[in-house]
N, C-alpha and C positions, 0 to 999 in steps of 0.2 A: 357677476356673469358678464362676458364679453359679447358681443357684438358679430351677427358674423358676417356684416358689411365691410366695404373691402375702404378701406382709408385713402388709398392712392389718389391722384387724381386723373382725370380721366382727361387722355388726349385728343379725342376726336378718332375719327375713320381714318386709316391707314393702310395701302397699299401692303405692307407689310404683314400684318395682323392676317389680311387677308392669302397671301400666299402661307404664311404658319398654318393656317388653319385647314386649307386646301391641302397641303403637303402633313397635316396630321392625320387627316380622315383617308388621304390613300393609302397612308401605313395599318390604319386603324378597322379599315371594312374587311381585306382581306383576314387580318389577324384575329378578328373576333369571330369572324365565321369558322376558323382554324379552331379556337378556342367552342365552341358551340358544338362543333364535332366532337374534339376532344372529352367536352362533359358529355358526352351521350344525347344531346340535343338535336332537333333537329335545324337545321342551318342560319335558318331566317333567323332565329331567336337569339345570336351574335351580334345582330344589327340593333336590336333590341337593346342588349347589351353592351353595345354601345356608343349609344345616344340614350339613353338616358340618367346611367349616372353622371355624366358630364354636367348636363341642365340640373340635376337636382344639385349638385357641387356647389354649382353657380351660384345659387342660390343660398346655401347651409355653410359652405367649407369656410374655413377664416383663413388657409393658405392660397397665396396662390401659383404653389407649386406643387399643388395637390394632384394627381393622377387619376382619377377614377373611370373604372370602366372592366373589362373582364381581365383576368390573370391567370395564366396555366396554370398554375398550384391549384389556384379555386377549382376551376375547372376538371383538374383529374380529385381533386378530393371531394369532388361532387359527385363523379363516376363514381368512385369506389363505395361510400356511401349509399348510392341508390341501387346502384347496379343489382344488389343483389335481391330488391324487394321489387322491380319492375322491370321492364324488356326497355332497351334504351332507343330512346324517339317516340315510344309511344305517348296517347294522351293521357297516361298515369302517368307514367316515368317524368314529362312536363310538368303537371301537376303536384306530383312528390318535389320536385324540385323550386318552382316557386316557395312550396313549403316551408323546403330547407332554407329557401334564402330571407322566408322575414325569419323564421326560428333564432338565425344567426343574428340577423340583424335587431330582435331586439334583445337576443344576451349580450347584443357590442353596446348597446346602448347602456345595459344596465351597469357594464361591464363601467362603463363610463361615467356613470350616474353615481355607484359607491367608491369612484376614484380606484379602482383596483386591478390598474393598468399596469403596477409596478408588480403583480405574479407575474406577467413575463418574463421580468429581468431572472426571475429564478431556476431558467433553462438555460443552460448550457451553450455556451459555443460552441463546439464539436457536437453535439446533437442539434442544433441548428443546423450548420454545417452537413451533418449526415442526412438532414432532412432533404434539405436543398438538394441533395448531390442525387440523392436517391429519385427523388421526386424528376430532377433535368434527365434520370436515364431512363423513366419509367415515360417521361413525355417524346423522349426521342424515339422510342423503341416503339411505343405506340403508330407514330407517325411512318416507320421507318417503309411497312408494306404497300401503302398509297404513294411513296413519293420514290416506289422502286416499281410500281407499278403491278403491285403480285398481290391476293388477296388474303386477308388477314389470318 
């Protein structure tokens, strides 16, 4: 079993560090709020999402070029998913949605636990690919009535 302490060694405080980090959180507050709409959320809970998978990373991840925090994809496969069992923003539609996210998180787990990361590999590029594609037009098209200013 590996370690998931990071090996490097650590330079001190850095004037640097600190502008990366500054210049990541103002790409990352509006974007998650973006994303929070996106899932049927309501707003604040973007923020939520992101700060705190970051600290738990910190902590668990053994990359450190690891990512975590919220994703469009997740985000509308969370919509579609819930949408149809609650009214989105409310405090069920919330609540179904935490849900869904340990549900998921501990079939990654397990997913990880019998090593059976390699059914991925047994999809498809072009369905990858058509996944992707479909997914970028269903998030644009979502978006497209708020940032024309017309109601959905």
């Amino acid at each position: 079993m590996t370690t998931p302490v990071r090996s490097d060694p650590v330079h001190g405080f850095s004037w640097r560090d600190v502008v990366a980090g500054l210049s990541v959180a103002l790409v990352l507050i509006p974007q998650s709020v973006a994303y929070a709409e996106l899932a049927g959320m309501p707003s604040h809970h973007g923020l939520y999402a992101a700060a705190l998978p970051p600290i738990a990373a910190a902590f668990f991840a053994s990359s450190p070029y690891l990512q975590a925090g919220p994703v469009a994809l997740t985000a509308l496969l969370t919509l579609g998913a819930l949408l149809p069992l609650a009214q989105a923003g409310s405090a069920e539609y919330v609540g179904l949605a935490a849900l869904l996210a340990l549900v998921v998180g501990v079939v990654r787990m397990l997913v990880g636990a019998l090593k059976a990361g390699w059914l991925s590999y047994l999809m498809s590029r072009p369905m990858l690919s058509g996944f992707t594609s479909a997914a970028a037009i269903l998030i644009v098209s979502s978006q497209l009535p708020g940032a024309l200013g017309s109601p959905a």
